[in-house]
Steps between C-alpha positions, in 0.01 A plus 500: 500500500743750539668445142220567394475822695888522407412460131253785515706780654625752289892626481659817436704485156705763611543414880362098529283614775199286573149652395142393562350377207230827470856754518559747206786637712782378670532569843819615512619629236202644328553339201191419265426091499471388177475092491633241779822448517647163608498437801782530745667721252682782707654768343711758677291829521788646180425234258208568254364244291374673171132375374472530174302761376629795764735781492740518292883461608750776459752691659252728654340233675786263670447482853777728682674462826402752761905584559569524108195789502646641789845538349324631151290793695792610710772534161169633344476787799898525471511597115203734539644648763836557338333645190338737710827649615631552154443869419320604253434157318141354496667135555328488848143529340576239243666319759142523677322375229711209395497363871128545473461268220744238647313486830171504324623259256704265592534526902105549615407239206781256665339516806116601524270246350165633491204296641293358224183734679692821429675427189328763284624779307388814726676334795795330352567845282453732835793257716681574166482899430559545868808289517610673213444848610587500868746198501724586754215508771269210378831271430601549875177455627403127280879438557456561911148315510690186317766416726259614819281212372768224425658595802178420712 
C-alpha cells in the first residue's frame, strides 16, 4: 500500500522533492510541476533538468553563483566609479549604462527565475527597466536579500 502511495507522489524536476499528487508547485523551490518524475530521484537544488518544450538555453540564462555576481557588481561599481573621476569625459555615464545591461542581462537573469504566476511581460519588463536604471541600488539590495536567504 504504500508503493502505491509512493508511486503517486509527485517530484520536483529541479529539486527531487516529494509532492502530493494534486501539487502544481513545488514546495520548496517554487518550481512549476510538470509530469512525475521517478521516484527517488534527488537532485541537488543547482541541477535543472530541462523539459522539453521550455525556455530556451543561452548565456543569459545559465544559473550564476551568488560569489561570481558579487565579484561582477563590485568591478562593475569600481569602473563606474573610476570613470566618474576622469574629468571631463562622459566614460562614467557609459560606464553606467553598460553595467546596467550586464546586471540586467546577464547577472539578474543568472540568478532570478521568475515564478511561473508572475511571469508576464508588465512584471518581468518593470524588474528589468528598474535594474537597468537604478542598478547600483536594486543590485545591492537582490544581491543582500540572496545571501541573507542562503545564509538562513
Amino acid at each position: 500500500m504504500e508503493q502505491a502511495a509512493e508511486q503517486l507522489k509527485k517530484y520536483c524536476e529541479r529539486c527531487g522533492t516529494a509532492a502530493p499528487p494534486q501539487a502544481r508547485f513545488c514546495g520548496a523551490c517554487g518550481q512549476a510541476i510538470e509530469g512525475l518524475a521517478q521516484p527517488g530521484t534527488q537532485l541537488s537544488p543547482g541541477d535543472s533538468q530541462s523539459v522539453e518544450g521550455t525556455k530556451e538555453q543561452g548565456l543569459g540564462s545559465m544559473p550564476m553563483d551568488l560569489g561570481t555576481a558579487w565579484m561582477i557588481y563590485l568591478a562593475a561599481m569600481l569602473i563606474w566609479l573610476a570613470g566618474m573621476a576622469l574629468p571631463k569625459v562622459p566614460l562614467g555615464t557609459l560606464a553606467y549604462l553598460v553595467a546596467g545591461f550586464v546586471m540586467t542581462r546577464y547577472v539578474m537573469r543568472g540568478l532570478v527565475e521568475f515564478h511561473p504566476a508572475y511571469d508576464t511581460v508588465a512584471n518581468v519588463f518593470s524588474a528589468k527597466i528598474w535594474m537597468f536604471l537604478l542598478w547600483p541600488v536594486h543590485m545591492f539590495i537582490l544581491l543582500f536579500k540572496l545571501t541573507v536567504n542562503r545564509l538562513l
